[in-house]
C-alpha positions in Angstrom: 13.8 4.4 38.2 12.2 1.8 40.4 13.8 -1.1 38.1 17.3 0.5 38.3 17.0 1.1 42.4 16.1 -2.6 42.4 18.8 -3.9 40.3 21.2 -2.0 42.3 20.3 -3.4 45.3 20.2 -6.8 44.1 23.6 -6.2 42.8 24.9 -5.1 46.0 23.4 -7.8 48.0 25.5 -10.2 45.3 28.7 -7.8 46.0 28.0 -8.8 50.3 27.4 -12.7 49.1 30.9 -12.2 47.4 32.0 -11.3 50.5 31.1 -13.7 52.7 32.0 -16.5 50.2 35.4 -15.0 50.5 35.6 -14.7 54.2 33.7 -17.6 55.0 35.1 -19.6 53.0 38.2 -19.0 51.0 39.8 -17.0 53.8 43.1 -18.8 54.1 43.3 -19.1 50.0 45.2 -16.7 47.6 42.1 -14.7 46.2 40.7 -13.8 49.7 44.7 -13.2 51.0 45.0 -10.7 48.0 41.9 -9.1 48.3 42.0 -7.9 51.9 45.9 -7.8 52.1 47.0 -10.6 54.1 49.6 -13.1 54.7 49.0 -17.2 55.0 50.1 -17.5 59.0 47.5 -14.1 59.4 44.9 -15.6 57.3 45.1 -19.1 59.4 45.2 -17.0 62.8 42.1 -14.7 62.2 40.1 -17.7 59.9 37.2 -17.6 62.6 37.1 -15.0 63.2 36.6 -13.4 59.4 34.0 -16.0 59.2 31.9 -14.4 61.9 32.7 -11.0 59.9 31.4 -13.1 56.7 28.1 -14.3 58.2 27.5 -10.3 58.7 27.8 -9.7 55.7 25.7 -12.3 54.5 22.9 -10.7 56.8 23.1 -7.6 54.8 22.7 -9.5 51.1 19.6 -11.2 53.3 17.9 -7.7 54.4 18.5 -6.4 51.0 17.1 -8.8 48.8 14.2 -9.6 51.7 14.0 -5.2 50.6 14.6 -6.1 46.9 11.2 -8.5 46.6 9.6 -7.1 49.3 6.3 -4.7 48.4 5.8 -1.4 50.1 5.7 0.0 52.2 7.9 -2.7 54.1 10.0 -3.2 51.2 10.9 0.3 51.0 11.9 0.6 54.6 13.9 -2.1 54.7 15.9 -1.0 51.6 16.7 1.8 53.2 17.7 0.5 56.5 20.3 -2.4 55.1 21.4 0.3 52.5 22.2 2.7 55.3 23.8 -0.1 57.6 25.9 -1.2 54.5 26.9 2.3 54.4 27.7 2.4 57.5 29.7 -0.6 58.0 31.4 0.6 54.8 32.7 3.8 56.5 33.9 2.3 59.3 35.7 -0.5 57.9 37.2 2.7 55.4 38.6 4.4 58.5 39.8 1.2 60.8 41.0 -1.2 57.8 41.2 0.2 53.9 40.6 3.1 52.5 39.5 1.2 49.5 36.1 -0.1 51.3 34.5 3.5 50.8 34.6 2.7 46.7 33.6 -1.2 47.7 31.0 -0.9 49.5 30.1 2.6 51.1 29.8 4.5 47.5 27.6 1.8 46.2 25.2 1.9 49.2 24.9 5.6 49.4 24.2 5.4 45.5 21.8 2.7 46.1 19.5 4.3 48.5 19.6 8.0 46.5 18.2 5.4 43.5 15.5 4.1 46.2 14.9 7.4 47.7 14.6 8.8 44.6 11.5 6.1 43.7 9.3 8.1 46.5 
């Protein structure tokens, strides 16, 4: 189980890299435009500030692989604190922006820290 917990995390830390590669990035290009739903003049008017967003993100794939290698206690902990922030973030971005981010990025967390919950 402790393998699997890992590999989750690890793969949701390279699901938040993804992210901030996109809004970072790739912002004003067709793959990021089509991801999140916007148009070329929106995507050039909101560029910096979705790489601010994107640099967030890329603090979560930090605390969760920093979790991932991490031994315990300490990397326990702090699995369970990014996994819980990812959630979080997740649930609000699924009531202010897209439904869709619950599947993307809330369902994944909460899975993530039942699998390193589970390891205790």
């Amino acid at each position: 189980m402790s393998i699997i917990a890992t590999v989750v995390v690890l793969l949701i830390a390279a699901l938040h890299v993804y992210i901030l590669v996109l809004e970072m990035f790739l912002w004003t290009g067709p793959k990021a435009r089509a991801s999140f739903g916007t148009s070329a003049e929106f995507a050039s008017a909101t560029k910096a500030l979705a790489a601010n967003q994107g640099l967030y993100n890329g603090f979560l794939a930090a605390g969760l692989v920093w979790g991932a290698v991490a031994s315990d206690p300490v990397g326990f902990q702090v699995k369970v604190f990014f996994l819980v922030c990812v959630a979080v973030a997740g649930a609000y971005g699924a009531a202010t922006a897209s439904r869709k981010i619950v599947f993307v990025q809330t369902l994944p967390a909460l899975v993530g820290l039942a699998l390193v919950l589970a390891t205790r």
